[in-house]
C-alpha positions as CSV (number, residue, x, y, z in Angstrom):
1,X,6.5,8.6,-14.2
2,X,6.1,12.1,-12.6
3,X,7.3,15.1,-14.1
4,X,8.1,16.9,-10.5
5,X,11.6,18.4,-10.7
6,X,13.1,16.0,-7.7
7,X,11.8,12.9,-10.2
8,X,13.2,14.8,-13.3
9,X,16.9,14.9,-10.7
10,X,16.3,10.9,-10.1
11,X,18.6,9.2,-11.4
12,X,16.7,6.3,-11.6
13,X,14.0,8.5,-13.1
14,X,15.7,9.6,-16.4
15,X,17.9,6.0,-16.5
16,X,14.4,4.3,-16.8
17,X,13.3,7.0,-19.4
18,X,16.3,6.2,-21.2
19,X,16.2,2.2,-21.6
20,X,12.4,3.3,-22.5
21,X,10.7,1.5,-18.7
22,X,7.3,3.3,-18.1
23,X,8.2,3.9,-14.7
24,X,10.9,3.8,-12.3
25,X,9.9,0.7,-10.5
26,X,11.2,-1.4,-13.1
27,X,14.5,-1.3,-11.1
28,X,13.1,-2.3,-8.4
29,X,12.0,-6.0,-9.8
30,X,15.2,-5.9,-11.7
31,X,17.1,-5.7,-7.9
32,X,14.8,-7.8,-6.3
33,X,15.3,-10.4,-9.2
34,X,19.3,-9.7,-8.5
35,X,18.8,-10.8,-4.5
36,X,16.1,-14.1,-4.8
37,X,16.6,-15.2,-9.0
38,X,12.4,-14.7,-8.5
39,X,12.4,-15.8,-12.2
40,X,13.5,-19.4,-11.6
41,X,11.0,-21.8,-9.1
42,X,12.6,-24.8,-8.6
43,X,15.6,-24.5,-10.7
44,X,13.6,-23.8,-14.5
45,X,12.2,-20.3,-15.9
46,X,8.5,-19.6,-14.9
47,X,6.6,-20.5,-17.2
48,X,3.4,-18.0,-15.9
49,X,3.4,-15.2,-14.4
50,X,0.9,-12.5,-13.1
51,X,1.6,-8.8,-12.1
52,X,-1.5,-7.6,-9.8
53,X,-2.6,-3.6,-10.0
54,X,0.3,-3.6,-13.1
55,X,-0.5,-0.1,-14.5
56,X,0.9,1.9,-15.8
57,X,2.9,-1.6,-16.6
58,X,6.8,-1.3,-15.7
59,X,7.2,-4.0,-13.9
60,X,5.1,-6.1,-16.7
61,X,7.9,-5.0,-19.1
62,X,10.2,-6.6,-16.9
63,X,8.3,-9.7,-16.9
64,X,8.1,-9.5,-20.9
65,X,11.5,-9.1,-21.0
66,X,12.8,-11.4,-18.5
67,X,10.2,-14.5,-19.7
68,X,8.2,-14.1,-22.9
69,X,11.8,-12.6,-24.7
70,X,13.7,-15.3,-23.0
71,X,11.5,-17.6,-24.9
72,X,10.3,-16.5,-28.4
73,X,13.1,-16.1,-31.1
74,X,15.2,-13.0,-31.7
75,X,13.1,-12.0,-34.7
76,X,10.1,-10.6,-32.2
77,X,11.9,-7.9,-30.5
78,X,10.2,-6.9,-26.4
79,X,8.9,-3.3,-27.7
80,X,5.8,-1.6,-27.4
81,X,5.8,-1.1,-30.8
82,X,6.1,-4.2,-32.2
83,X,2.7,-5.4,-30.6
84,X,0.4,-5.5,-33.6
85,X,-0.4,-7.4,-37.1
86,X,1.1,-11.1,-37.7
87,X,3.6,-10.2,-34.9
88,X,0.6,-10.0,-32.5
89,X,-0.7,-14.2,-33.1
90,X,2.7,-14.7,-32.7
91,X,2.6,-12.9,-29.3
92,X,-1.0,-14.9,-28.5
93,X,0.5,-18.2,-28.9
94,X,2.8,-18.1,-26.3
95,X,1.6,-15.1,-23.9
96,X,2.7,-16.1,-20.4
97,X,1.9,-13.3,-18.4
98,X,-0.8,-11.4,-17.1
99,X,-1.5,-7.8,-15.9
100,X,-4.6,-6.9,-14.2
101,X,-5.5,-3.4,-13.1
102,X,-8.6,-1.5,-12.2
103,X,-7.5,1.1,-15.1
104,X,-6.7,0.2,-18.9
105,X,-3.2,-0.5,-19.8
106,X,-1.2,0.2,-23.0
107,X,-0.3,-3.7,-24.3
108,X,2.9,-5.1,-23.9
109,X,4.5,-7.8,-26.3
110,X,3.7,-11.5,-24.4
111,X,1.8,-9.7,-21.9
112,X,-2.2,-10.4,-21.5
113,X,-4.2,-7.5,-19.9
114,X,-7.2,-8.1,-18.2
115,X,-9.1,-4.9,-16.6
116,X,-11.0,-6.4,-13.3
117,X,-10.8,-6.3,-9.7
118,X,-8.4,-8.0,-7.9
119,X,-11.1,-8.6,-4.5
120,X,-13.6,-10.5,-7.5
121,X,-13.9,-13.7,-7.8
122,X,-14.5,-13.3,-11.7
123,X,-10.9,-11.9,-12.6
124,X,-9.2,-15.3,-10.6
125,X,-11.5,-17.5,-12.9
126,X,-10.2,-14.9,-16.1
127,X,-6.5,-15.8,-15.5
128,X,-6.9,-19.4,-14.8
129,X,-8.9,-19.6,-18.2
130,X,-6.3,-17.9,-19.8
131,X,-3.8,-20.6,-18.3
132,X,-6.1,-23.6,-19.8
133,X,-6.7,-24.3,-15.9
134,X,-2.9,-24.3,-14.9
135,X,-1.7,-21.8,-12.2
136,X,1.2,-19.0,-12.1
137,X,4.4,-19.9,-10.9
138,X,5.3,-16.0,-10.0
139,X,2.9,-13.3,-8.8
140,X,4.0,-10.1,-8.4
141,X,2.6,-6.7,-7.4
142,X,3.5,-3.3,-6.9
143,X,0.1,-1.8,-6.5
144,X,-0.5,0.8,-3.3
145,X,-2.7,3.0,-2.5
146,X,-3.2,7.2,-3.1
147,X,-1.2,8.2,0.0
148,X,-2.4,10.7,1.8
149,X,0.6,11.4,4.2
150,X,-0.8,10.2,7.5
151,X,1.3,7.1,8.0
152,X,-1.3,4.9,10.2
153,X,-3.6,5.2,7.4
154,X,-1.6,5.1,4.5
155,X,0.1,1.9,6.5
156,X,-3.4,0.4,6.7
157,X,-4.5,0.9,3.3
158,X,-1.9,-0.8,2.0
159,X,-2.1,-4.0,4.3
160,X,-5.6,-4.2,3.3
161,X,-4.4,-4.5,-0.4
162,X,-1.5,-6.6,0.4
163,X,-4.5,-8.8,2.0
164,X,-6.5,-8.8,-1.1
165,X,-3.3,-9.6,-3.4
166,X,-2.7,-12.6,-1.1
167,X,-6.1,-13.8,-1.3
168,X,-6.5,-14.0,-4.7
169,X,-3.0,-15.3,-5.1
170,X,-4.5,-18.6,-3.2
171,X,-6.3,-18.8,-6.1
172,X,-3.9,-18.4,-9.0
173,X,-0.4,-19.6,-7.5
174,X,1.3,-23.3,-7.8
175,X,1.7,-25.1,-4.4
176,X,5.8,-23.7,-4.4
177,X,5.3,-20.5,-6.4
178,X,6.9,-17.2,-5.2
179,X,4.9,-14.0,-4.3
180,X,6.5,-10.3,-4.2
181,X,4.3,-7.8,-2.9
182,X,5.1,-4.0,-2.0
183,X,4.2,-3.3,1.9
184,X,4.5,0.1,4.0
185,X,6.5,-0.9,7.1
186,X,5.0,0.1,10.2
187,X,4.8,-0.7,13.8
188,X,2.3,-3.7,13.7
189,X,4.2,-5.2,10.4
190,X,5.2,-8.3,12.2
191,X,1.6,-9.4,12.7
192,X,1.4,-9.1,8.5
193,X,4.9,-11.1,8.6
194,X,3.0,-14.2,10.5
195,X,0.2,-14.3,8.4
196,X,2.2,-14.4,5.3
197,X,4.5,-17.1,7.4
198,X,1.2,-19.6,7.9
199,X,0.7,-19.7,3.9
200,X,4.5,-19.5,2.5
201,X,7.5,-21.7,3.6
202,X,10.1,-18.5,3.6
203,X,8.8,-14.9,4.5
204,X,11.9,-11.7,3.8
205,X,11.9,-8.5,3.1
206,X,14.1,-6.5,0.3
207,X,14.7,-2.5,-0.1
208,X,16.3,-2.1,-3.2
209,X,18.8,0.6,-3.8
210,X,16.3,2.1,-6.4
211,X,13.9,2.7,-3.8
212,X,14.3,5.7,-1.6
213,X,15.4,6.0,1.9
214,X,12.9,8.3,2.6
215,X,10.3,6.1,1.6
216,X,8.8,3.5,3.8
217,X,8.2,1.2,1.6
218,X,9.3,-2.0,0.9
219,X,8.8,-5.6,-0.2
220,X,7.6,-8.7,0.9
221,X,9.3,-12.1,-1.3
222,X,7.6,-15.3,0.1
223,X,8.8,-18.3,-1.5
224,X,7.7,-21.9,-2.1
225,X,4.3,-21.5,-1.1
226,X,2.0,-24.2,1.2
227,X,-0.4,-24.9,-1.2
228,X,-3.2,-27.6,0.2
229,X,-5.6,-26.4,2.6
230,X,-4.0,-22.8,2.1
231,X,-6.0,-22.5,-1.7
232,X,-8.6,-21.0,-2.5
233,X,-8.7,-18.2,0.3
234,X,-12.5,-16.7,0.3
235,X,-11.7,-13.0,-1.8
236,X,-14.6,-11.7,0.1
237,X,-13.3,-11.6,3.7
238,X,-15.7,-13.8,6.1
239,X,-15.0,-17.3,6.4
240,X,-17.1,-20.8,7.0
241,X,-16.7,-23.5,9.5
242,X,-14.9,-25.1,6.9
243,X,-12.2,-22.5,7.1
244,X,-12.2,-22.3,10.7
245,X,-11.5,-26.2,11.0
246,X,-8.6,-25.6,7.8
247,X,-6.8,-23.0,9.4
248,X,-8.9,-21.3,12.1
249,X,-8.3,-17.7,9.1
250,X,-10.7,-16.4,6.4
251,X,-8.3,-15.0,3.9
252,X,-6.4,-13.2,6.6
253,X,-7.1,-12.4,10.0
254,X,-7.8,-9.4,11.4
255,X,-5.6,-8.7,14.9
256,X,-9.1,-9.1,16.9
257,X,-9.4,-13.1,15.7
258,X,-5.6,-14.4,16.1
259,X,-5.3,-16.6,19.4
260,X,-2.2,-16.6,21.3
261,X,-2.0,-19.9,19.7
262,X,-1.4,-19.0,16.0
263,X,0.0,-15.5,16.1
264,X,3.6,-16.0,16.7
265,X,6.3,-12.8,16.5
266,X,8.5,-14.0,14.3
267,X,12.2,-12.4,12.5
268,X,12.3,-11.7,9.1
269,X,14.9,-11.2,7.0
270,X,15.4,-7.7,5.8
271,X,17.8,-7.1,3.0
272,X,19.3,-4.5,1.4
273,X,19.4,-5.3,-2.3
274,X,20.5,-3.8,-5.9
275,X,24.3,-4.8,-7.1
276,X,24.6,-1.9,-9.8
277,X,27.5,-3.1,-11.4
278,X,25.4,-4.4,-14.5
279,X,23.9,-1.0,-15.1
280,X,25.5,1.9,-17.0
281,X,26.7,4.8,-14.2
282,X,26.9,8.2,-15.7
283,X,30.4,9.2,-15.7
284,X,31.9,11.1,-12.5
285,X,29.2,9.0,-10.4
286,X,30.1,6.1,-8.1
287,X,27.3,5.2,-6.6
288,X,23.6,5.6,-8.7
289,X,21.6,7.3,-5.0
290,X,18.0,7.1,-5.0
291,X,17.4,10.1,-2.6
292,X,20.3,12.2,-4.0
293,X,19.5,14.8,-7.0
294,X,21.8,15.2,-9.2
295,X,22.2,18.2,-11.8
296,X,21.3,18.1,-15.2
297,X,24.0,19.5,-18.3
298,X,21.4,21.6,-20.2
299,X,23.7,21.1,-22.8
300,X,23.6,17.6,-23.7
301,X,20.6,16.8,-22.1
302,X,17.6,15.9,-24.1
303,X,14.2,15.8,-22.9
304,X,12.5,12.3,-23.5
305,X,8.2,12.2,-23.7
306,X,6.3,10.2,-21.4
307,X,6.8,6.3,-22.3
308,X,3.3,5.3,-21.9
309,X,0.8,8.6,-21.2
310,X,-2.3,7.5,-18.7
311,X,-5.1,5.8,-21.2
312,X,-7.7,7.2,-19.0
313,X,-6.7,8.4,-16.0
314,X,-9.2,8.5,-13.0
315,X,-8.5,12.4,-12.3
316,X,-9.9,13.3,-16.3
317,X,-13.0,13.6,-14.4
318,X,-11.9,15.7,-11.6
319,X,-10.3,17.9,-13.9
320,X,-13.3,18.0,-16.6
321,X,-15.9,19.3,-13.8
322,X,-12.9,22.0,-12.4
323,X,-13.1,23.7,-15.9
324,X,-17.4,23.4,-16.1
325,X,-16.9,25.2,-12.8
326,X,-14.5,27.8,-14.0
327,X,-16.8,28.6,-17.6
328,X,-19.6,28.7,-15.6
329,X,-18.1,31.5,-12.5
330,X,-17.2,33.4,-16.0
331,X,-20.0,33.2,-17.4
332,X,-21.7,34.8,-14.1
333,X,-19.1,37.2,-14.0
């Protein structure tokens, strides 16, 4: 979580600090979970799970909580402390959940991490391994991209991922899983709405409380997904006559190959979800507000380190060669 004073003013923020989340997104599963019970297909408890671009692992703490907890005995508390020695075999014998992330994550109790790349092949075939060959019941993923402010681009970016989180979920979901997936809504989102509509029975789309207003961000919950001819998407993007005669898509298409014929505009649900009643509301608040700040009593408040500090964050380069720069100006000065 940032350290920007209008997330230090988030109440979600320091509530997430406090029940010890790594980020604020944890709320946002927790809400969405609230809305569409994603941790029950078909009436039982997933049994697999897998959160896609999970660092720096919130949501995967959710997960951990909401499954692997739910199903180990009260003697193996959910902590990030409690993740090593005997108490670790313990965790390896009935991990159920995956993480995968570009970047290194800080381990979890119940939680497998595998570092790979979401568009390879190789990471699909590293979580069905770990499975013994079975597939996830529940993938999730709240990755996006590095916005850069120009909506159009930061909306594209993010479709392409949403793309490549799909694709691979062809690979790794049971024919009636659920998929949750974070999408920038923009003015071509209903073509992304069809596409997802062709591989999952019901398309909608959620924006939590905990997610700001000002953001355009949302998500996408597809249930009870097609299975068949729909597995086993090509991760690479081009397709083979075999595709064409399955569906007439390779992974997803792209606007320039949809026909009249299968592009069809379609309404989505949009909901507004995030019943706070089960959460703690600081006194003299009626309403937790995601885009409101709210002051801080200097007195009583007490300032909490990060969770779970960046293991090795991509801009330790960046900031390595600004200070080489900076001794070598001084040294020519």
């Amino acid at each position: 979580m940032g350290r920007f004073s209008k997330d230090k003013r988030d109440v979600f923020y320091r509530r997430g600090k406090e029940l010890g989340y790594r980020a604020r997104s944890a709320f946002k599963l927790l809400q969405l979970d609230e809305e569409f019970d994603l941790f029950h297909v078909h009436g039982k408890l997933v049994k697999r799970a897998v959160d896609l671009c999970a660092a720096p692992g919130s949501w995967s703490q959710v997960l951990s909580e909401k499954l692997f907890c739910a199903d180990t005995s009260s003697s193996l508390p959910c902590s990030d402390q409690d993740n090593t020695g005997a108490m670790q075999q313990k965790v390896d014998e009935v991990e159920k959940i995956i993480a995968v992330d570009l970047q290194p994550m800080a381990p979890l109790p119940g939680v497998k991490c595998i570092q790979g790349d979401i568009t390879s092949l190789d990471t699909a075939k590293a979580v069905i391994d770990h499975f013994k060959g079975l597939r996830a019941e529940l993938i999730v993923c709240d990755g996006a991209p590095d916005v850069t402010g120009l909506h159009d681009l930061d909306e594209y970016i993010q479709g392409q991922l949403l793309f490549s989180a799909v694709n691979i979920s062809s690979h790794l979901l049971i024919t009636g899983g659920t998929f949750v997936a974070k999408v920038f809504r923009g003015r071509d989102i209903n073509l992304l709405y069809s596409q997802l509509r062709l591989l999952f029975e019901r398309v909608s789309v959620a924006k939590p409380s905990s997610s700001r207003n000002s953001s355009i961000e949302a998500f996408v919950v597809c249930q009870n997904f097609h299975g068949g001819q729909f597995n086993n998407l090509p991760l690479e993007g081009g397709f083979d006559s075999i595709d064409k005669e399955r569906i007439g898509v390779g992974g997803l298409q792209t606007p320039e190959s949809i026909s009249s014929k299968t592009f069809q505009r379609c309404v989505v649900p949009f909901l507004a979800c995030g019943d706070l009643s089960g959460y703690y509301v600081p006194p003299g608040i009626q309403f937790m507000d995601s885009n409101k700040s709210y002051p801080l009593d200097k007195t009583s408040c007490e300032y909490i380190e990060p969770i779970a500090p960046p293991i090795k964050p991509p801009y330790e380069v960046s900031i390595a060669k600004a200070k080489e720069a900076r001794v070598k100006r001084d040294a020519n000065n």
